[in-house]
Structures are given as C-alpha cells and as structure tokens.
N, C-alpha and C positions, 0 to 999 in steps of 0.2 A: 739321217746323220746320227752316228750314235751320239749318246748324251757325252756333254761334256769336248766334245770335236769342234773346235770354231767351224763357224760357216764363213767360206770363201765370199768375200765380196767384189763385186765385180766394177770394172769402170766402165767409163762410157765407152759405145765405139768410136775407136780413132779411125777416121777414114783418109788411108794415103795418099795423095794430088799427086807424087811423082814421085822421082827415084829418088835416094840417096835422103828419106826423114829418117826423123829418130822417132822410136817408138816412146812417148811417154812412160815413163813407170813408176811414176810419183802415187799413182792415187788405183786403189785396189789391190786385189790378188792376180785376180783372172785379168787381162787383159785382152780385150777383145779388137783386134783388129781387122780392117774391110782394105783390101788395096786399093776402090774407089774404081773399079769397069776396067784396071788394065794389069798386066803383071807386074811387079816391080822388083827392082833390083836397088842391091848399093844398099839394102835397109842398115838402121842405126838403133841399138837396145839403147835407151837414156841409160847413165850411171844408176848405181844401187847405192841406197842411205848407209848399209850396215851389214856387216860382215855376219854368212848366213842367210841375208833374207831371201826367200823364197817369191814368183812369180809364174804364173802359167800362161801364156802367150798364145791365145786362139784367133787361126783365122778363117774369119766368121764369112769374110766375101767368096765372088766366084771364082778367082785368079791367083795364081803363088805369089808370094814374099818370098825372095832372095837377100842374103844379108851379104854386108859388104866381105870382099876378100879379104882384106885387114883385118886382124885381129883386133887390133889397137884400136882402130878406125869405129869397127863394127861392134867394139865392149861385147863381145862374147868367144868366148876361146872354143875354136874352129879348128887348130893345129894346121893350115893351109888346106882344111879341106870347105867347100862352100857348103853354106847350111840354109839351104828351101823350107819354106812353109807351106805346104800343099793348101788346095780350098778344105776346108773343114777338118783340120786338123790343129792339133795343139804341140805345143813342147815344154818341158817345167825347167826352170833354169832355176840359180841358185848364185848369188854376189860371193865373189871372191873376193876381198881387200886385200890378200896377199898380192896377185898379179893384176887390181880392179879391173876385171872379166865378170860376165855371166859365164858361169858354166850350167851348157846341158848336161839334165842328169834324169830325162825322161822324156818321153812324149815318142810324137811320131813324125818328128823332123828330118828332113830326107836332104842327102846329098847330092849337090847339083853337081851335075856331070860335062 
C-alpha cells in the first residue's frame, strides 16, 4: 500500500439464512458476504451514511447473490437490469444522496439473465 493510502478495512462476514436480507454496510470498507450453502435472491444493499461514500462488496461464499429487481427496493441503481454476485467476486459501489442508490462503478458483477 503506497504510503499515505488508507488501508481498507474490513467487516465481519455476514452470512445470508435466505432471500430477500439486506446486506449491512454500516461497519467497514470491504464487505464480505457468504450466501450461507444456498444461492440467494431478492438481496437488499443497507442505505449509505453520506453522499460519496464508497464500499466494496465481496462474495466470499460458494453460491451467487442476486439483488432485488427494484431499484428502490434493492438501494442500488440497476436501470431494470438484475445485478448477480458471482462466488468470489467483488463490485465497488458508491452512495448517491441525489436518487439514495448505491451506484456500481466497478467490480465484476454480472448480469442475471
């Protein structure tokens, strides 16, 4: 890490029991999420404190995260397209206060077809 670069910290892993949680994102950078032995659907990004803040969303289990088709719903602007978490992959989002969204603005989150 070059000098001067905060180091990302991480939360704990949240392990999902079933469809339709919200993922916390109160506490960390990195969030580490396990879908808990099954795929899940319907996921929920928790709100963002403050306009700008950043978060990166890993999932760390064996199974995808699918997030809810709402936008509204799912607090991350998707434009009507669905947004999958693959096993071991990540996506960096970003709090919009203008339309309170997360917006993807990296990673390697895939569209569910």
């Amino acid at each position: 890490i070059p000098q001067g670069m905060p180091i990302p910290v991480t939360a704990a892993i949240q392990t999902m029991a079933g469809n339709g949680e919200t993922i916390a994102t109160g506490n960390g950078d990195v969030l580490e999420v396990d879908a808990g032995g099954s795929a899940r659907t319907g996921a929920i990004m928790g709100d963002g404190e403050f306009h700008g803040q950043a978060k990166i969303v890993f999932n760390s289990g064996g199974e995808k995260i699918s997030f809810n088709a709402t936008q509204a719903t799912a607090n991350l602007q998707h434009n009507g397209t669905l947004i999958g978490l693959d096993t071991l992959t990540a996506m960096h989002i970003v709090w919009d206060n203008t339309n309170s969204l997360w917006q993807l603005t990296g990673g390697v989150a895939t569209l569910v077809a």
